[in-house]
C-alpha positions as CSV (number, residue, x, y, z in Angstrom):
1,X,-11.8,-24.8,-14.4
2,X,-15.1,-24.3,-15.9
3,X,-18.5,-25.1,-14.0
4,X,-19.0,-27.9,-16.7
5,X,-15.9,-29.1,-16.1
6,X,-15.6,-29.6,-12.5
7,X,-19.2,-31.7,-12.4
8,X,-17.3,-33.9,-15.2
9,X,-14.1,-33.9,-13.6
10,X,-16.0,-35.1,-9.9
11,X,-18.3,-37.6,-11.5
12,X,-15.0,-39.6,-13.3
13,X,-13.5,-39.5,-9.5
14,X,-17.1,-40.7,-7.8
15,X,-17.5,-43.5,-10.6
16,X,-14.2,-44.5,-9.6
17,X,-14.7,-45.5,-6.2
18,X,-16.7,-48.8,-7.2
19,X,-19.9,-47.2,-6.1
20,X,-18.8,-46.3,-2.6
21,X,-19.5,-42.6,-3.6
22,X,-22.0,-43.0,-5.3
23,X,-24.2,-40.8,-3.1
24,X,-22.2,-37.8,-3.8
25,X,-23.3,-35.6,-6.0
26,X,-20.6,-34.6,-8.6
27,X,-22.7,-31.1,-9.2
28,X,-23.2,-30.0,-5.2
29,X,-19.2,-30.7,-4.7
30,X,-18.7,-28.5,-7.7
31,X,-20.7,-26.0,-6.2
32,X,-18.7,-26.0,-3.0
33,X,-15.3,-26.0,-4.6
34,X,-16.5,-22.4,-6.4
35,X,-17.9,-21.4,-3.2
36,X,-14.2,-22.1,-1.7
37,X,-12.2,-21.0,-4.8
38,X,-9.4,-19.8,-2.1
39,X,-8.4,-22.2,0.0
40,X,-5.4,-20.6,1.7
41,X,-4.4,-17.1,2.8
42,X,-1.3,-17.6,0.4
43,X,-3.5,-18.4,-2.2
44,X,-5.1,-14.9,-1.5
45,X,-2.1,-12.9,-1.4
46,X,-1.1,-14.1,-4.8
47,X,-3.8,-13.5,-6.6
48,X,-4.8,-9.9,-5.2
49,X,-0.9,-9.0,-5.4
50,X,-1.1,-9.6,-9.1
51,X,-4.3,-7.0,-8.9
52,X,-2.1,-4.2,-7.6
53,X,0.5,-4.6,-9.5
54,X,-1.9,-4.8,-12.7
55,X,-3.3,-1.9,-11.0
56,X,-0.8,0.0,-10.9
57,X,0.6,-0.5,-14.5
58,X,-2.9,1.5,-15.0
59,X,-2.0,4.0,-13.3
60,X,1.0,4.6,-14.4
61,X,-0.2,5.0,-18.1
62,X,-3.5,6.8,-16.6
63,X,-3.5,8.9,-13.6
64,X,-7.7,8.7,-13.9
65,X,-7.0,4.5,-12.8
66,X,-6.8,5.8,-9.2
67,X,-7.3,3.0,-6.6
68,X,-9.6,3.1,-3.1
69,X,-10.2,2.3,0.2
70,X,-11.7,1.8,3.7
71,X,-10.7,0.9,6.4
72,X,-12.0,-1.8,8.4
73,X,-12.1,-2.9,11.8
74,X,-14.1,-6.5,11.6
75,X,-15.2,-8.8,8.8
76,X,-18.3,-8.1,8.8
77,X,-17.9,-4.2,8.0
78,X,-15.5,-5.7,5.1
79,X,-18.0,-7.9,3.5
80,X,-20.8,-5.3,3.6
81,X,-18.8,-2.8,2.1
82,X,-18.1,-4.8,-0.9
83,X,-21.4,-6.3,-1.5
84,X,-22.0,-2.7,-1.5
85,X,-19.3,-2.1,-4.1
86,X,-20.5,-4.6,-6.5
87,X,-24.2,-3.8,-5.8
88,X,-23.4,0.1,-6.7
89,X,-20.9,-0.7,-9.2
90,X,-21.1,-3.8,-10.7
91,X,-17.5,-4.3,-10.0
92,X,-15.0,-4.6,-7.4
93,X,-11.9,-3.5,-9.6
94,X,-10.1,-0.6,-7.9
95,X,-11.8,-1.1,-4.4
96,X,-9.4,-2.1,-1.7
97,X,-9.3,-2.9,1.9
98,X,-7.4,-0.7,4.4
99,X,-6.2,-2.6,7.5
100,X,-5.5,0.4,10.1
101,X,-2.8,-0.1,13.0
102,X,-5.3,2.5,14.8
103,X,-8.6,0.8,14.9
104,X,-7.1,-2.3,15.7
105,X,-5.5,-0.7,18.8
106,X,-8.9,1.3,19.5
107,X,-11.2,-1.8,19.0
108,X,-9.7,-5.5,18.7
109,X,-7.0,-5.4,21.4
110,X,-8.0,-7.2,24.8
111,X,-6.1,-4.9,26.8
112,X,-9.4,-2.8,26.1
113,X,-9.0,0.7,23.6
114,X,-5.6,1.8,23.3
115,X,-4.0,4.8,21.5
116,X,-2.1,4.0,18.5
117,X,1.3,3.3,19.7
118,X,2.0,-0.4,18.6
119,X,0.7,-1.4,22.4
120,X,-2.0,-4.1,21.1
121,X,-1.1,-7.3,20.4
122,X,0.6,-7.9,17.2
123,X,-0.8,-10.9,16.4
124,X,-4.6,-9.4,16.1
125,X,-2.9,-7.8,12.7
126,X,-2.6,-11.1,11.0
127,X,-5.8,-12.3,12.6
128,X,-8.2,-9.6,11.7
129,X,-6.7,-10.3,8.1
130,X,-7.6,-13.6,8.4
131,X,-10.9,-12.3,9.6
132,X,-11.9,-9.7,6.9
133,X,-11.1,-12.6,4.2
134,X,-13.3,-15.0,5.9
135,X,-15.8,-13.1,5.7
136,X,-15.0,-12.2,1.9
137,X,-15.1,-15.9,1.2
138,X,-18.7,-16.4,2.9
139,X,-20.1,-13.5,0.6
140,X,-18.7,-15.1,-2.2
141,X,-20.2,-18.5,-1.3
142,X,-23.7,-16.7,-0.1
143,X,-24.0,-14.7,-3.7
144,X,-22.8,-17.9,-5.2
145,X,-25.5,-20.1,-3.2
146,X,-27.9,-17.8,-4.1
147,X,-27.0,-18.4,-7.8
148,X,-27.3,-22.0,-7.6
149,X,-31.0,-21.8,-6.2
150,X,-32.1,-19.9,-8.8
151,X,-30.1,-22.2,-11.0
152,X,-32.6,-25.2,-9.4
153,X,-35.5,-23.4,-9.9
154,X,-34.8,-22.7,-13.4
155,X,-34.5,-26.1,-14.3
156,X,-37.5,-27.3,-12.2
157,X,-39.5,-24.6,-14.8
158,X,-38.3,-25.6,-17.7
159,X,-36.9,-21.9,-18.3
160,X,-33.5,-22.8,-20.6
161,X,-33.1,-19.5,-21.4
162,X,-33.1,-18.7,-17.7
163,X,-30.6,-21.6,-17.0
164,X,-28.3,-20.2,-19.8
165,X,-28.5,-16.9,-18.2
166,X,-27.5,-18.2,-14.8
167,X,-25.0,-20.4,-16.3
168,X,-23.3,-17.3,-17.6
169,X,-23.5,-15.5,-14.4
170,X,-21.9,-18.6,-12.3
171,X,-18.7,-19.1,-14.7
172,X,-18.2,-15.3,-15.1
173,X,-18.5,-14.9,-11.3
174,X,-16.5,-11.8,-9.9
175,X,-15.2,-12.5,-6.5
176,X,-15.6,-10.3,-3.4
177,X,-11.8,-10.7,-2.6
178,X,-9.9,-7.5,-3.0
179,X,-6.0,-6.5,-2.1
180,X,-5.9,-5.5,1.5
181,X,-2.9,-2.9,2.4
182,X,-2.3,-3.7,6.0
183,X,-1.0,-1.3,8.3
184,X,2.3,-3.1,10.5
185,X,3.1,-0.3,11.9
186,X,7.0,0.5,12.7
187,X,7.5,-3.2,12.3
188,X,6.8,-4.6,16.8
189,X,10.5,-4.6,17.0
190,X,13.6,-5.2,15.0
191,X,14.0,-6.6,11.7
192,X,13.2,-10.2,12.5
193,X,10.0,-9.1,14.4
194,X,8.9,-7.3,11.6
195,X,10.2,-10.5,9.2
196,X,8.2,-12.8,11.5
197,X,5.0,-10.9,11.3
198,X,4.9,-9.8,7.7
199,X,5.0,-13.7,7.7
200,X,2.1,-14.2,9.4
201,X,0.0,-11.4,7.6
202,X,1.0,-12.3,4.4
203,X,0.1,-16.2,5.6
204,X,-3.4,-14.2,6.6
205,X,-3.7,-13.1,2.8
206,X,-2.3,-9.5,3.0
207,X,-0.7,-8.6,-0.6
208,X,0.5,-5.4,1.0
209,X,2.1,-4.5,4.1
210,X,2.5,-0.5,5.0
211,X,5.7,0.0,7.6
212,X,6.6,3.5,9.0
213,X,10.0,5.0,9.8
214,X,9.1,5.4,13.6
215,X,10.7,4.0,16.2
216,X,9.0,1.4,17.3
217,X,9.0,1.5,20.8
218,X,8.4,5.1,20.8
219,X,5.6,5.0,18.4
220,X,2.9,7.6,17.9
221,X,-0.2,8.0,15.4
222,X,0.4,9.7,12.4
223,X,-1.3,12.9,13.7
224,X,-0.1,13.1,17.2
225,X,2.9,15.0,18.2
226,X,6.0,13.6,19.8
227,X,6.5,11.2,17.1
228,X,10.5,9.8,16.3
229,X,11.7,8.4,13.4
230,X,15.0,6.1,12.8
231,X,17.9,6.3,10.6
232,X,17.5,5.3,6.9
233,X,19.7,1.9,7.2
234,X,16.9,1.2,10.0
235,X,14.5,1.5,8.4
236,X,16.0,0.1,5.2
237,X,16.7,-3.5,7.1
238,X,12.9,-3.4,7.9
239,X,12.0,-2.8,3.9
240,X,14.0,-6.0,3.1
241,X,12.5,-8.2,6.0
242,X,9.3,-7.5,4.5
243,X,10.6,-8.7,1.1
244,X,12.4,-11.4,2.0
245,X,9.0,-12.8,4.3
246,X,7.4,-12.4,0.7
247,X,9.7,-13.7,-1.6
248,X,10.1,-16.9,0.8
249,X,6.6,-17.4,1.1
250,X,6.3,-17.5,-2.9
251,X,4.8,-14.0,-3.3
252,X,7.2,-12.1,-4.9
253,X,4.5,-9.8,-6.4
254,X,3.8,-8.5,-3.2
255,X,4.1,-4.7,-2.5
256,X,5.9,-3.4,0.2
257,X,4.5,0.4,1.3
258,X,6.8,2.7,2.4
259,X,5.2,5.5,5.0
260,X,7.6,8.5,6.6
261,X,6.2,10.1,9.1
262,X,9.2,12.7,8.8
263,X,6.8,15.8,8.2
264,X,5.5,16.1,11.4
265,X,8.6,14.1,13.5
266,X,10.8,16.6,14.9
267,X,13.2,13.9,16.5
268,X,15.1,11.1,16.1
269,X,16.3,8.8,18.9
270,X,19.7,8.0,17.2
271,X,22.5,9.6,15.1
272,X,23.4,7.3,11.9
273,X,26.2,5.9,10.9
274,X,28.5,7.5,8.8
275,X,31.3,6.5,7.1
276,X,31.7,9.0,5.0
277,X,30.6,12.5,3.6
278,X,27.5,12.9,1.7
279,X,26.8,9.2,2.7
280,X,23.1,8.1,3.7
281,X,23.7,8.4,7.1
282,X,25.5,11.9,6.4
283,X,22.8,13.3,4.8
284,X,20.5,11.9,8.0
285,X,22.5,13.9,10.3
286,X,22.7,16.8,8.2
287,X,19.5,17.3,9.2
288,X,20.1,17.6,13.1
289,X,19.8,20.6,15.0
290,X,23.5,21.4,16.0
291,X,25.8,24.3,17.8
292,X,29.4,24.8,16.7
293,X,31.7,24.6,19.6
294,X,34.9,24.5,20.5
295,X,36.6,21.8,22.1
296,X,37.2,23.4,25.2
297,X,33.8,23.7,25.7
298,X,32.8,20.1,25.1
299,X,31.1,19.0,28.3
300,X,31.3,15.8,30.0
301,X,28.4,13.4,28.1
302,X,28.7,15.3,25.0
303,X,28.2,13.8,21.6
304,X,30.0,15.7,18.7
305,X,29.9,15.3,15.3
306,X,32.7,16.5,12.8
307,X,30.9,17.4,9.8
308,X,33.6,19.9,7.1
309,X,36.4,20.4,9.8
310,X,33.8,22.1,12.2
311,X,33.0,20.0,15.8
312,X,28.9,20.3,16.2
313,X,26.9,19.5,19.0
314,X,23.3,17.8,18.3
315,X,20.8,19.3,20.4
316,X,19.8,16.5,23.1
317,X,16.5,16.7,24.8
318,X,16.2,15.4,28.2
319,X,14.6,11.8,27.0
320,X,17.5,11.2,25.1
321,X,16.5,12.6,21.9
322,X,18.0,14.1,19.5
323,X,16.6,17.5,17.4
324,X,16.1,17.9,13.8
325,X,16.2,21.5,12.3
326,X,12.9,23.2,12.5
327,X,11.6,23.4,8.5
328,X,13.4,20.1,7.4
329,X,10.5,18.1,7.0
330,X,9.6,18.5,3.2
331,X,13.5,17.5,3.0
332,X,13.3,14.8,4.9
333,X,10.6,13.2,3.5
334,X,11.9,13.9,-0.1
335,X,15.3,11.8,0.9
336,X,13.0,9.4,2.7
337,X,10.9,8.4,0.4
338,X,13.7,8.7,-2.5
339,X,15.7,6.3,0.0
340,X,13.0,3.6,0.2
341,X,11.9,3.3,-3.5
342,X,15.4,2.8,-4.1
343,X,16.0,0.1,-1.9
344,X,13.1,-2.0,-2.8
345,X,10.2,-0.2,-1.8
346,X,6.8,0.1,-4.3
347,X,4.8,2.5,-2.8
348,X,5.5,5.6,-0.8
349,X,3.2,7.0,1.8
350,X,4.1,11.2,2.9
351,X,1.8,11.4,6.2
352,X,0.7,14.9,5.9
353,X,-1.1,17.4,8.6
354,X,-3.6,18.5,6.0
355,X,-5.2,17.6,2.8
356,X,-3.3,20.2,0.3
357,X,-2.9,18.9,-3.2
358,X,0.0,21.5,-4.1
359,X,2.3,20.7,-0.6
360,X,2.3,17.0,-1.8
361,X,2.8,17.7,-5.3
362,X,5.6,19.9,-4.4
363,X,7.3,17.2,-2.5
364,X,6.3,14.1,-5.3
365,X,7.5,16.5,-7.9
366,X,11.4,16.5,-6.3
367,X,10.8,12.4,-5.7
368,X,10.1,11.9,-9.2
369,X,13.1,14.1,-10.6
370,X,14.8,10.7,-8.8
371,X,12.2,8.0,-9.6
372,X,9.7,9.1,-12.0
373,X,7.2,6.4,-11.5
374,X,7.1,7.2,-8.1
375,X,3.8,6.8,-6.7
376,X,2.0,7.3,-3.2
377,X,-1.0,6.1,-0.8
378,X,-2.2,9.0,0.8
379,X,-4.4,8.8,3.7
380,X,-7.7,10.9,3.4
381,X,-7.9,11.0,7.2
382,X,-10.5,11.6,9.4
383,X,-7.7,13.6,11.6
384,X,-8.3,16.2,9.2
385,X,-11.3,18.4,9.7
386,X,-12.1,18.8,5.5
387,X,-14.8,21.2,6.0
388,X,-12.5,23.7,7.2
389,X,-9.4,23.0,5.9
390,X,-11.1,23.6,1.9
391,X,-12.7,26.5,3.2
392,X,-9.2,28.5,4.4
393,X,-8.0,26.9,1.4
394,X,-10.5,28.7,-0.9
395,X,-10.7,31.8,1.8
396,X,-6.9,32.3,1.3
397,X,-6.8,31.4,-2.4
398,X,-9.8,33.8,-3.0
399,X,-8.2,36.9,-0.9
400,X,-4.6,36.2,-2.7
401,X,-6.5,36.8,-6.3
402,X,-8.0,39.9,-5.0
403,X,-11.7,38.6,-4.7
404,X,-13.9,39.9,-1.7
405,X,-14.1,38.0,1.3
406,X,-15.3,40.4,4.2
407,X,-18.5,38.1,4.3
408,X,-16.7,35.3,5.8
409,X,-14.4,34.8,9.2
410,X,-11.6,32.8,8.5
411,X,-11.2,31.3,12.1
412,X,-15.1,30.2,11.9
413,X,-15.9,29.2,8.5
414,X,-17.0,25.5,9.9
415,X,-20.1,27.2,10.9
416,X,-23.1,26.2,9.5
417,X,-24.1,29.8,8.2
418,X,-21.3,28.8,5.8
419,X,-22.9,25.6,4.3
420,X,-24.9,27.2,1.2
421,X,-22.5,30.2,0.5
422,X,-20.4,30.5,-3.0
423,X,-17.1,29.8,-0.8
424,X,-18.8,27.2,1.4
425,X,-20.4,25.8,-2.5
426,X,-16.8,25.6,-3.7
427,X,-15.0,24.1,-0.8
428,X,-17.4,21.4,-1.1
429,X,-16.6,21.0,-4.9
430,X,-12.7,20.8,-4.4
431,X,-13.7,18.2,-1.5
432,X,-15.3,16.3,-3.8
433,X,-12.6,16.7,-6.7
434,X,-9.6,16.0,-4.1
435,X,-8.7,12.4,-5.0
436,X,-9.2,12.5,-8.6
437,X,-7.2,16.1,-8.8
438,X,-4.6,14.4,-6.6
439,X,-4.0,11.4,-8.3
440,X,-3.4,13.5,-11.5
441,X,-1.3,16.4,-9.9
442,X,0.4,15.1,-7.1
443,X,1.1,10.9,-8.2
444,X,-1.2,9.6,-5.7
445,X,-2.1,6.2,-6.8
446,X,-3.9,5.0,-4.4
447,X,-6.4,6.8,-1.7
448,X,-7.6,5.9,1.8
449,X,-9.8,6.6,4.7
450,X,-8.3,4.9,7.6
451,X,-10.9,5.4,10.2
452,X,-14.4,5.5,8.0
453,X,-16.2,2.9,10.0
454,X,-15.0,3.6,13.4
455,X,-16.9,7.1,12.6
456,X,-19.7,5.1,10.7
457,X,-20.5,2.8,13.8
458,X,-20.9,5.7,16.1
459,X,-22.7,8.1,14.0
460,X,-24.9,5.2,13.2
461,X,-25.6,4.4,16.8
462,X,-25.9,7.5,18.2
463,X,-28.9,8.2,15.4
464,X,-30.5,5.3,16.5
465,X,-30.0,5.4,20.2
466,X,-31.9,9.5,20.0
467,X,-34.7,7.9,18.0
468,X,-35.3,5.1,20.2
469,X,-35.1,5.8,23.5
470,X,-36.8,8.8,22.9
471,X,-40.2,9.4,21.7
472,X,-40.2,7.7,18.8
473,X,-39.7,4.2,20.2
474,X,-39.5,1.3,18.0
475,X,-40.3,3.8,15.4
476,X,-37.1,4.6,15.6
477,X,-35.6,1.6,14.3
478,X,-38.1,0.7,11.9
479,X,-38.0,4.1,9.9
480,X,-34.4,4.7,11.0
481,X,-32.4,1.2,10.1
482,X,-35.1,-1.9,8.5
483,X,-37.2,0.5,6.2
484,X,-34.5,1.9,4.7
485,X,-32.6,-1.3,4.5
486,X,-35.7,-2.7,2.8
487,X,-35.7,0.1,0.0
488,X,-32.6,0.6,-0.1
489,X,-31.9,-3.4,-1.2
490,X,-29.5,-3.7,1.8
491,X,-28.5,-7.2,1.6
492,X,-28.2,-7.9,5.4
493,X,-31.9,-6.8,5.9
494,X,-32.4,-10.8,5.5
495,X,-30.3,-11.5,8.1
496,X,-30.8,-15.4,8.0
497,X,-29.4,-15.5,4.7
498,X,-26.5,-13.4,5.5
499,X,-25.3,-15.5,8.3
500,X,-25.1,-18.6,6.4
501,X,-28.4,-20.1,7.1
502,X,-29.6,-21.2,3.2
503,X,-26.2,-22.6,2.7
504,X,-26.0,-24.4,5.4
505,X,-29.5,-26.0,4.4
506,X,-27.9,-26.9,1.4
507,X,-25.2,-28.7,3.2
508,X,-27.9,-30.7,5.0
509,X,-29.5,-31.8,1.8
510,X,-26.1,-32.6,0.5
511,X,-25.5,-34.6,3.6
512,X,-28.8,-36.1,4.6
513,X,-31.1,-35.9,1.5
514,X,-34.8,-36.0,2.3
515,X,-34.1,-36.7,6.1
516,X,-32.5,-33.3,6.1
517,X,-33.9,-30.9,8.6
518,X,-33.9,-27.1,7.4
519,X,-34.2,-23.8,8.6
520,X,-35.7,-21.8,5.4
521,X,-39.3,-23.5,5.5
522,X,-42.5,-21.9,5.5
523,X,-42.1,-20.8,9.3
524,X,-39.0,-19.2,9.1
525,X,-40.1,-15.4,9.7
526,X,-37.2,-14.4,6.9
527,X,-40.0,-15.1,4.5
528,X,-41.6,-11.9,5.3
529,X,-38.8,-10.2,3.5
530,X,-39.2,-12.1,0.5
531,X,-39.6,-9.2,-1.9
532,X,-36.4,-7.0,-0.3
533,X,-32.8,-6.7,-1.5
């Protein structure tokens, strides 16, 4: 509904109260039902799940309509980064949110920082998505409030042109709320845990949930060793308590991510079932790591499989795991992610141990022989150290086409001595090209940083923590953090404002008229910064 319409539609329901209401004003309620176009987390998921999928259609006819992300760890860092976006951009379209399983166990967990092995608390998951879209809300109704002041002032001027303009602006307003892809881990548990908390974070507003084929009690990060994934029916009945928590909760657009971990996962804690050859759980097994023995041999405890008339014993490890072949892992993840996608899956995520456009090509390409829309998230991960890992690439890539590279050492090309060379010059070139080149070559749809602002916060505060308590003093902060927030048109430089402070004036005039007492007057020392961002 229009602007217009809603100060019409509240004025026919104020007039009919018999002049009980009559100190309402149809135009401020208008102006707060904008500012609150989303009034549920349901209401959220729907509408950014019909972005992805819209999104993806894109894609799929143009590999250039790549989607993005950050990750974030609190609201705050959420809403600055897309102010940012639409301050930069103009837009929000193709800008996500990344939820990461990681930073909530590092920062939000009240056990204190954890590693990221599913030991915080999983309700923080739904209630930092709650949090980031709270705070996506309030930008909304802070841009919006700062839209209908200007509106005001228009009017009081006489400037119709001006009002026009504004008018424009208000009913063409682009929301700050974006799809979030949220990170539940290997589900907290069985199928019904996972069930019970994609409920909750798709209640919170998440249109995408990302689940892994680790154990889940056995958990590790994505770039940590000793990782253990399950069988595929596992992980299968973990795919469909997603979509069922969806489907009841009347999203049925929502998009279910499918991460193996397989790649780097050199166990797994069970054997699957099997009923019969070249079955799912077959192929699973085919992967173990086994001796051919004979049955005299067997020894008490043994597990044997019978796999083509032969008896084979699966390597057990002394935890009670069980082996894959070393150099299965490209299979594995090809059967994996094939699997998933065919068995209700939308998105596939290959957790790699370096950012190489050809190894994940290679792999998509054999997905897609199966499902050729096949597409994938890929995590641009801080776990990687980019500098060095284009500068072997373009090291090796260089020597194999003859080129000369006695200049450089291979084992220390992150030096600095590096930065301005022709092989340093076009690492940083392929760096830049990565995600675009990806999405093109290797079906990558969408592409992440999981861990941007956990790197961000400290690199931030370490800067200003030198400056300050050292010899510049305050210095440090003013040059270092306000000026450049000042030039820069950094929103948050009025600080006031972005807390809340002018709408909640605006309230109080709603509320109390004249008789309202405000914060914004002449005294408030915001005024100082009336010329910045």
């Amino acid at each position: 509904m229009s602007y217009k319409n809603q100060i019409a539609e509240t004025s026919k329901l104020i007039a009919a109260q018999n002049g009980t209401w009559d100190s309402i004003s149809p135009e401020s309620v208008a102006r707060m039902q904008l500012q609150n176009r989303f009034q549920t987390g349901l209401d959220i998921a729907r509408y950014t799940a019909d972005i992805m999928r819209q999104d993806m259609a894109a894609y799929d006819a143009d590999p250039a309509q790549y989607t993005q992300s950050l990750g974030c760890w609190h609201g705050f860092i959420a809403q600055q980064k897309m102010i940012s976006v639409k301050k930069h951009f103009g837009t929000t379209k193709k800008r996500y949110l990344y939820l990461s399983g990681w930073m909530i166990a590092a920062l939000r967990s009240e056990f204190g920082p954890l590693p990221d092995q599913s030991m915080h608390e999983k309700t923080s998951v739904p209630a930092l998505i709650e949090e980031l879209y709270t705070f996506l809300r309030q930008a909304d109704s802070r841009e919006l409030n700062l839209l209908f002041r200007d509106l005001d002032k228009a009017r009081e001027n006489g400037e119709s042109a001006k009002e026009a303009e504004l008018l424009s602006k208000i009913e063409n307003f682009e929301t700050h709320v974006v799809p979030i892809i949220a990170d539940i881990d290997a589900g907290f548990g069985n199928a019904e845990a996972t069930y019970l908390l994609a409920k909750k974070m798709i209640e919170a507003g998440a249109c995408a949930l990302q689940i892994e084929n680790q154990v889940s009690d056995e958990k590790q990060c994505g770039h940590q060793d000793g990782k253990v994934t399950v069988p595929h029916e596992d992980f299968l009945q973990k795919i469909r308590a997603c979509r069922y928590a969806f489907l009841e909760l009347g999203v049925p657009n929502g998009i279910i991510v499918a991460r193996t971990d397989s790649l780097g996962a050199g166990l797994t804690k069970q054997i699957a079932v099997s009923k019969e050859a070249g079955d799912l759980g077959d192929q699973y097994n085919s992967f173990l790591d086994c001796e051919e023995i004979d049955p005299a041999t067997a020894r008490n405890g043994d597990v044997i499989l019978n796999r083509n008339g032969k008896l084979l014993r699966p390597k057990r490890l002394p935890s009670n795991l069980f082996q894959f072949r070393s150099g299965t892992g490209e299979d594995r993840c090809v059967l994996d992610c094939i699997t998933s996608l065919q068995n209700g899956a939308d998105l596939i995520w290959i957790e790699t141990e370096k950012p190489h456009i050809e190894q994940i090509a290679g792999m998509v390409d054999r997905i897609r022989e199966v499902v050729p829309n096949a597409k994938l998230a890929y995590n641009n991960s801080p776990s990687f150290n980019w500098t060095l890992n284009f500068r072997q690439q373009v090291f090796d890539a260089w020597s194999a086409e003859g080129k000369d590279v006695s200049a450089y050492d291979r084992a220390n090309l992150m030096s600095a001595s590096y930065d301005e060379t022709a092989l340093g010059e076009e690492a940083d070139n392929r760096i830049q090209n990565f995600q675009r080149d990806s999405a093109k070559r290797a079906g990558i749809f969408h592409h992440l940083i999981t861990l941007p602002t956990y790197h961000t916060a400290a690199l931030s505060t370490d800067n200003l923590a030198k400056d300050y308590f050292g010899e510049m003093g305050m210095l440090g902060y003013v040059a270092g953090v306000q000026r450049k927030e000042i030039r820069q048109g950094i929103a948050c430089v009025k600080h006031q404002n972005m807390s809340g402070s002018d709408i909640g004036d605006d309230h109080k005039e709603y509320f109390a008229g004249e008789a309202a007492l405000k914060a914004g007057g002449k005294d408030n020392t915001m005024n100082q910064f009336a010329n910045a961002a």
